[in-house]
C-alpha positions as CSV (number, residue, x, y, z in Angstrom):
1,X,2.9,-17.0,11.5
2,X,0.4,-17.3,8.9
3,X,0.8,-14.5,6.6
4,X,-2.5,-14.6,4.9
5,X,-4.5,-14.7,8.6
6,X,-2.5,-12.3,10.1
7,X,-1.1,-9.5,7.2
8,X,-4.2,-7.1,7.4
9,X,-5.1,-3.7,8.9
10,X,-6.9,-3.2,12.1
11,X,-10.7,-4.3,11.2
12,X,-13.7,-2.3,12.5
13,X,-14.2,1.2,12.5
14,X,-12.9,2.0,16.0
15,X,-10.8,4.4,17.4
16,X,-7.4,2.3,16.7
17,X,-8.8,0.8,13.3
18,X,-7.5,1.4,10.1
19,X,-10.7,2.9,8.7
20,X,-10.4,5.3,11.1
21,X,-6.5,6.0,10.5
22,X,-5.7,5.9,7.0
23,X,-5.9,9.6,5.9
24,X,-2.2,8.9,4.7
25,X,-2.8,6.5,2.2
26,X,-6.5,8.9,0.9
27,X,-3.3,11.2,0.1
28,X,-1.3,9.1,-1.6
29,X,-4.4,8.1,-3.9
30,X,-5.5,11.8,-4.3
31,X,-1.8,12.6,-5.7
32,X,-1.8,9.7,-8.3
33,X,-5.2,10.9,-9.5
34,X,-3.6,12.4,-12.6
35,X,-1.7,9.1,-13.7
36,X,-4.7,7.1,-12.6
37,X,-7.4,9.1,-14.8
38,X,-5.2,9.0,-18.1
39,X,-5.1,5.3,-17.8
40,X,-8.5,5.2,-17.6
41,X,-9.6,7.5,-20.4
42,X,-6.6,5.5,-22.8
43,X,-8.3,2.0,-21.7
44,X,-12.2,3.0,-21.7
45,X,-11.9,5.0,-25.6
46,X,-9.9,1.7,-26.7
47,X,-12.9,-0.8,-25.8
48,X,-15.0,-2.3,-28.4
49,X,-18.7,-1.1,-28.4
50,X,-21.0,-2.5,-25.1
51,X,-18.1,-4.2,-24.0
52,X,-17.1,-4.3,-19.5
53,X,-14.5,-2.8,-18.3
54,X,-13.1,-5.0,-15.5
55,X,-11.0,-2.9,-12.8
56,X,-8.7,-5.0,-9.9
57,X,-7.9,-3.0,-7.2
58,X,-4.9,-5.1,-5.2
59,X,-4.5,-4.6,-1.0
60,X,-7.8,-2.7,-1.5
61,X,-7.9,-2.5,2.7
62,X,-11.0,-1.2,4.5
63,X,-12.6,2.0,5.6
64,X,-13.3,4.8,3.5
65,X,-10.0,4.7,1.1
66,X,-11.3,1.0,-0.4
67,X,-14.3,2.8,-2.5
68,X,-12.3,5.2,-3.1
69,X,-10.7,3.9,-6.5
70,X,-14.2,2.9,-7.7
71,X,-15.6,6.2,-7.4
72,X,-12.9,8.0,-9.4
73,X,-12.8,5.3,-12.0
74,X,-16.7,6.1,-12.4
75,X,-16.1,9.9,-12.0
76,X,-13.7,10.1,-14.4
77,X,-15.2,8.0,-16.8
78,X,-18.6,10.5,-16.6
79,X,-16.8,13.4,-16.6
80,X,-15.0,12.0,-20.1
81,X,-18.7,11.2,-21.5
82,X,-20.2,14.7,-20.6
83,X,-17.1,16.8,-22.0
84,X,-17.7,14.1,-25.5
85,X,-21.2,15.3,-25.4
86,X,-20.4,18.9,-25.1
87,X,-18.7,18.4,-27.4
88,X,-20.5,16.9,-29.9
89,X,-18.1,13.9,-30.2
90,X,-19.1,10.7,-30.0
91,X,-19.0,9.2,-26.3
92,X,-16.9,5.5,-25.6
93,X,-18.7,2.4,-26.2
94,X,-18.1,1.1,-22.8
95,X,-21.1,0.7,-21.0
96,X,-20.6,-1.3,-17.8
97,X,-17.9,-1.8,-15.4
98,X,-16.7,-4.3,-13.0
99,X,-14.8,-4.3,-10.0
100,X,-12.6,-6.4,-8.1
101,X,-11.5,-5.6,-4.6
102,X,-8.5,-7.8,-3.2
103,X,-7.0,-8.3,-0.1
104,X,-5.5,-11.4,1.9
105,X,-9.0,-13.4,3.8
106,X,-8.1,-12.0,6.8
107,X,-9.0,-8.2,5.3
108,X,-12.1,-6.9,6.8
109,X,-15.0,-7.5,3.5
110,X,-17.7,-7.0,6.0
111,X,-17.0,-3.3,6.5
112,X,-16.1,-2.9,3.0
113,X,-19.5,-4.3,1.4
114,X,-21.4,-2.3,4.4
115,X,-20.3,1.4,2.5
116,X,-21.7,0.3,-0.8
117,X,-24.9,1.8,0.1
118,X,-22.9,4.9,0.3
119,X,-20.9,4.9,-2.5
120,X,-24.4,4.2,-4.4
121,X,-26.1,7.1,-3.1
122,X,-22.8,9.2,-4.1
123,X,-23.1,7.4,-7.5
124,X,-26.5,7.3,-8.6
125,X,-26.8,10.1,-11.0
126,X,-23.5,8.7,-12.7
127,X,-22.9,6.2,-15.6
128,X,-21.6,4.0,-16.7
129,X,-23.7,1.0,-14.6
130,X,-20.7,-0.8,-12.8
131,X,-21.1,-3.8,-10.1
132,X,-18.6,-4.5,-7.4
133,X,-17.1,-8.1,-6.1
134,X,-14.7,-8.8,-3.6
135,X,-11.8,-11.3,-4.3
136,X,-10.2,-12.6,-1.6
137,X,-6.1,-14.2,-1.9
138,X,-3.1,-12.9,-2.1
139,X,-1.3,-10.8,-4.5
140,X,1.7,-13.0,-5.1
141,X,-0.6,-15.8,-6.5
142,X,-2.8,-16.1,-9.4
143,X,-6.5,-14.0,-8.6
144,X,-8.3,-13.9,-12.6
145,X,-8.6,-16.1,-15.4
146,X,-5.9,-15.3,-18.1
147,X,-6.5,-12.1,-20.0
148,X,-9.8,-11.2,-18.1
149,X,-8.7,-7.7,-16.4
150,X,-7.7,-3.9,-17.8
151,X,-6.6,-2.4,-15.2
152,X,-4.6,-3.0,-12.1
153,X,-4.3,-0.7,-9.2
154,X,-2.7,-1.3,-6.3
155,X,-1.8,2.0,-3.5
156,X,0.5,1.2,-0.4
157,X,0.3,-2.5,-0.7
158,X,3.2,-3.8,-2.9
159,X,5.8,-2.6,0.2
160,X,4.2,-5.8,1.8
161,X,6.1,-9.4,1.4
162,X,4.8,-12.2,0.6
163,X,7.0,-14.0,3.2
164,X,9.7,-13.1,5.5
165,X,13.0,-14.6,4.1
166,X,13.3,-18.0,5.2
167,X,16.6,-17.9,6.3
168,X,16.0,-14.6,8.8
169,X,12.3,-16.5,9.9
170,X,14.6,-19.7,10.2
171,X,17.2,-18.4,12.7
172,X,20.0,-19.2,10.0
173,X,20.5,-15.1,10.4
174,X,19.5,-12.5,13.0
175,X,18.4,-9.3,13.1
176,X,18.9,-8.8,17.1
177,X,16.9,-5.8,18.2
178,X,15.6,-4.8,14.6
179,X,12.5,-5.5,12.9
180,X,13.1,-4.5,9.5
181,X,16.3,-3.0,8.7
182,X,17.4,-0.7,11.4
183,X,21.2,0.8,12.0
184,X,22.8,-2.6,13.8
185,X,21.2,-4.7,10.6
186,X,24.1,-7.3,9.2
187,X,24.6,-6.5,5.6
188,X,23.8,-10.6,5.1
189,X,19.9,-9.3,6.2
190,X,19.8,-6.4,4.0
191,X,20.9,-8.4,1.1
192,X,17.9,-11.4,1.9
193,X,15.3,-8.6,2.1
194,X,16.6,-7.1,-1.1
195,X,16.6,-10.5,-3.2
196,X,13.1,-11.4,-1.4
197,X,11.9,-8.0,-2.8
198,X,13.1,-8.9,-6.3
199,X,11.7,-12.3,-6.3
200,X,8.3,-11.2,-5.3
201,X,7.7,-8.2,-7.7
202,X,9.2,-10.2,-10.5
203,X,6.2,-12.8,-9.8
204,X,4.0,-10.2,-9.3
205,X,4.5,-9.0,-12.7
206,X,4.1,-12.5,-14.3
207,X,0.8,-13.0,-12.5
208,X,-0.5,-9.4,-13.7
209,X,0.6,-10.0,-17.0
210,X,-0.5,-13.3,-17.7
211,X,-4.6,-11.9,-16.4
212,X,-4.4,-8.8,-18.2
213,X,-6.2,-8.1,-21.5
214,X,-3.7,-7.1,-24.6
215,X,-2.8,-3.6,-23.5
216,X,-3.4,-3.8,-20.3
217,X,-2.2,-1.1,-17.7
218,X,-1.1,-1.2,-14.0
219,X,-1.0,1.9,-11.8
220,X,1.0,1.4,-8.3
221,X,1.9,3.2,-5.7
222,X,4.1,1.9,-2.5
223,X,6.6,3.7,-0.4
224,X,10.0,3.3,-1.7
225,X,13.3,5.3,-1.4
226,X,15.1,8.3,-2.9
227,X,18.2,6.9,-2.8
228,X,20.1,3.6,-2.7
229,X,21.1,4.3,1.3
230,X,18.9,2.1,3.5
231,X,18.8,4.4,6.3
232,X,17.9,8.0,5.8
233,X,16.5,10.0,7.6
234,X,12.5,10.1,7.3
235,X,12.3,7.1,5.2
236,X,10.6,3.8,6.2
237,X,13.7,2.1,8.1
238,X,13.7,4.9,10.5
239,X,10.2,4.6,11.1
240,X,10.5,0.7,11.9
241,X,13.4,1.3,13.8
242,X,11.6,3.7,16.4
243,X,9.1,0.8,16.6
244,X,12.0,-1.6,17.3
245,X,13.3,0.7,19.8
246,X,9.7,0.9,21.2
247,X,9.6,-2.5,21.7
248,X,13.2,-3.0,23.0
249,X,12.1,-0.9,26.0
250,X,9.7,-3.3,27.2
251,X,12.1,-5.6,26.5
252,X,14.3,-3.7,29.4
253,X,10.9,-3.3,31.7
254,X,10.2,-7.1,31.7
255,X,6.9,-6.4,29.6
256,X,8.3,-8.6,26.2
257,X,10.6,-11.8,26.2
258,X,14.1,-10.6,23.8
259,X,13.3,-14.0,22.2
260,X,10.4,-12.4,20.7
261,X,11.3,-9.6,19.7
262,X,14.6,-11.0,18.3
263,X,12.2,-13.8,16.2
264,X,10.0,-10.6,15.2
265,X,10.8,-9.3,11.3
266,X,8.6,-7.4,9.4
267,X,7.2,-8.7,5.6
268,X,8.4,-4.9,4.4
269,X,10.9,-3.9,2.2
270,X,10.8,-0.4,0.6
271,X,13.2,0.0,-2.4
272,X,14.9,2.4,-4.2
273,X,13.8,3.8,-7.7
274,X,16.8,1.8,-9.4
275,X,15.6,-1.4,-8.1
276,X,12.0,-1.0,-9.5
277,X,13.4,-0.1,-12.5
278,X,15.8,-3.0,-12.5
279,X,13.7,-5.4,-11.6
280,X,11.0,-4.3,-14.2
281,X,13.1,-4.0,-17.0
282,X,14.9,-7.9,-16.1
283,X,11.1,-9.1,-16.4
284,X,10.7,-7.7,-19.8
285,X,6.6,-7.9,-19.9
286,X,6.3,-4.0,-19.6
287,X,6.2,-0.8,-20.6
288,X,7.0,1.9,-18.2
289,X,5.0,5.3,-19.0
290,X,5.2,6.8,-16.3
291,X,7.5,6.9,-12.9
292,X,8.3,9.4,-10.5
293,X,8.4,9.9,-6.4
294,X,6.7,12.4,-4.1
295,X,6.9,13.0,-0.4
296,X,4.2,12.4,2.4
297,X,4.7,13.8,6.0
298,X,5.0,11.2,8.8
299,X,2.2,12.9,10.3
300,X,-1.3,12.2,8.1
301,X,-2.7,15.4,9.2
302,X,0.7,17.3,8.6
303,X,-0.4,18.5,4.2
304,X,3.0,21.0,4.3
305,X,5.5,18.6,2.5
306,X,7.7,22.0,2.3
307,X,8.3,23.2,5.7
308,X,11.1,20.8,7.4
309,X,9.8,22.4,10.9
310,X,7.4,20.2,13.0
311,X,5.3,23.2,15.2
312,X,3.4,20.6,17.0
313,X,6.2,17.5,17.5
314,X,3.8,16.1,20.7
315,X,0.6,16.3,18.6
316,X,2.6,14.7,15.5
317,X,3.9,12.0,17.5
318,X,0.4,11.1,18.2
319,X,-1.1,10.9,15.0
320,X,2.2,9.3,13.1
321,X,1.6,6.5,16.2
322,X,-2.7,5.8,15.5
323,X,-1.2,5.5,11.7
324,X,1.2,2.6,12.6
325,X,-1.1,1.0,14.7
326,X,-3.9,0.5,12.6
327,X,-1.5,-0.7,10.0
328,X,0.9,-3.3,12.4
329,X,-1.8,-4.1,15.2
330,X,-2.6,-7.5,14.2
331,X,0.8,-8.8,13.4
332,X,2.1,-7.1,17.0
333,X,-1.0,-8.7,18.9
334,X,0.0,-12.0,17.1
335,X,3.2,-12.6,18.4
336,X,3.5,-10.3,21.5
337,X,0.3,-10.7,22.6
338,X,-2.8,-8.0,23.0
339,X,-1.5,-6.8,26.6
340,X,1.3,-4.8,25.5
341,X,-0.3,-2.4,22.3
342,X,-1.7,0.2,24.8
343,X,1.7,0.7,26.4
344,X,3.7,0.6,23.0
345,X,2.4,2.7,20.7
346,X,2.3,5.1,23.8
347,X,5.9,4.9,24.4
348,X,6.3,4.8,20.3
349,X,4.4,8.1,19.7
350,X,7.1,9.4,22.4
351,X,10.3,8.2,20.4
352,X,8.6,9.7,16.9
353,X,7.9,12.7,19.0
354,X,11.8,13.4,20.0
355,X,12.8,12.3,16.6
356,X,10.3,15.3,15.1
357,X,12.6,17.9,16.8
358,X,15.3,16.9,14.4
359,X,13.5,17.2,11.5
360,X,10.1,16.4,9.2
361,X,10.5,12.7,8.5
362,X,9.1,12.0,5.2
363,X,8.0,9.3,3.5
364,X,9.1,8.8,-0.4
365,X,6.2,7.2,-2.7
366,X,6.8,5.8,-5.8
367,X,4.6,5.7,-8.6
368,X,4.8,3.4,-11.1
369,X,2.3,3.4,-14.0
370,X,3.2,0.2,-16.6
371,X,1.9,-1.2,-20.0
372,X,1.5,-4.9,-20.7
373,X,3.7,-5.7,-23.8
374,X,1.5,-7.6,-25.9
């Protein structure tokens, strides 16, 4: 499989497309707002007079969450200048900002450049002037010239590999009826994902560091784990292994070949807060100001993070199904084939349905907000 054709949400604005289901990860943003803001103010009062700010926003996606970044970078940034002028202090010196919106090639950059009329309606009566680009590639590879960007931000991307191990996509190891890592995972898998996590975010650190200005700052969110067990209950293995289970039952009705869904592993790997930490402070390039982990229901219209009761387990299973769909839909239609996503993600929104009555699943985000050492 090629990763960078096929690693991509559901394009369009359909029923089943990403735009259309991502009200998850607008949630995740709108929590981080706080950490995203102070980096802001910090970078914007530090630059030189009529300098650019240049912003990079990494897995930037499609739909209405993509703009999303831009307009509270520009929000925030106004709101700083009118409370300087209030004030009576002296407002920043930065007068212009640029933007940078990545995602792999296969990311859909038609819908994305389509809402800028939008966001410059939203916009108009704000300054500073900014411009937007888009930069296709991936994330694991160099994307700017050396010491070119201030700011990273990356939200519900950095979960993503930038391969499958080669040994589990080689056959050298299997994962049987799994996709990710799922109850009946050998401890030989877990440890491959684990070491392919470390590798990637070590590089990804090198890359960032080596393109952002002195002082830079990076703001990430991902989902991650609260604790060093790989299969609790609400976290993102459970929610892969419904989807394995979902699949295994076609496997049983003659709709999917086991040999595909035995080759099938997911490019995921959600880790713990001690592995982020681990890996961060082996790579020695940053500072880490600020980390800490909330909870998001399954369920993207459930807000109550509180109540451990699911009322509407049915309903819930619906919505928690649409979500996955329009994250996984191309990499499912790639190797199992279109003919089989209707019937899957029905009998998928069942499974999450029945596993609702046990409990709110939850997923645990991780923040992560980091200063280049320069």
């Amino acid at each position: 499989m090629e990763v960078e054709q096929w690693l991509h949400m559901a394009n369009g604005d359909g029923e089943n497309s990403y735009a259309t289901n991502s009200r998850l990860q607008e949630k995740a943003m709108l929590e981080t707002r706080p950490v995203l803001q102070g980096a802001v103010v910090e970078l914007y009062r530090s630059l030189p007079a009529r300098s650019t700010m240049v912003v990079a926003d990494l897995g930037c996606s499609s739909g209405p969450n993509t703009l999303l970044l831009v307009s509270l970078v520009i929000g925030t940034i106004s709101d700083h200048n009118r409370e300087a002028e209030q004030e009576q202090r002296p407002p920043a010196a930065a007068m212009e900002l640029q933007f940078f919106l990545n995602d792999l090639p296969g990311n859909d950059f038609n819908l994305v450049f389509r809402s800028l009329d939008r966001l410059q309606k939203l916009t108009a009566d704000r300054r500073p002037q900014y411009y937007v680009a888009g930069m296709p590639g991936s994330f694991y590879t160099r994307l700017f010239p050396c010491r070119s960007v201030h700011l990273f931000h990356s939200s519900y991307s950095l979960m993503w590999r930038s391969k499958v191990p080669d040994e589990l996509s080689g056959g050298a190891y299997l994962n049987e009826e799994s996709i990710y890592i799922g109850k009946s995972t050998p401890p030989a898998v877990i440890k491959l994902y684990k070491e392919e996590y470390q590798k990637d975010l070590s590089l990804f650190l090198t890359l960032r560091f080596n393109e952002l200005v002195c002082g830079g700052h990076m703001v990430l969110t991902f989902l991650g784990r609260k604790s060093k067990d790989m299969l609790l209950h609400g976290e993102a293995s459970s929610m892969w292994d419904l989807l394995a289970q979902a699949l295994l039952s076609l496997v049983l009705k003659g709709l999917v070949e086991k040999e595909k869904l035995v080759s099938f592993n997911l490019l995921f790997y959600a880790p713990s807060v001690d592995e982020v930490k681990t890996v961060v402070e082996e790579n020695n390039l940053f500072n880490v100001e600020h980390m800490s982990v909330f909870e998001s229901s399954w369920d993207p219209q459930d807000d109550d993070t509180h109540d451990d009761v699911v009322l509407g387990c049915t309903s819930s299973g619906l919505n928690v199904a649409r979500c996955i769909r329009a994250v996984v839909e191309p990499l499912i239609r790639k190797h199992f084939g279109e003919a089989i996503l209707d019937d899957l993600f029905m009998v998928y929104a069942s499974m999450v349905s029945k596993h609702l009555k046990k409990a709110k699943a939850k997923y645990p985000i991780i923040i992560v907000y980091l200063k280049a050492k320069h």
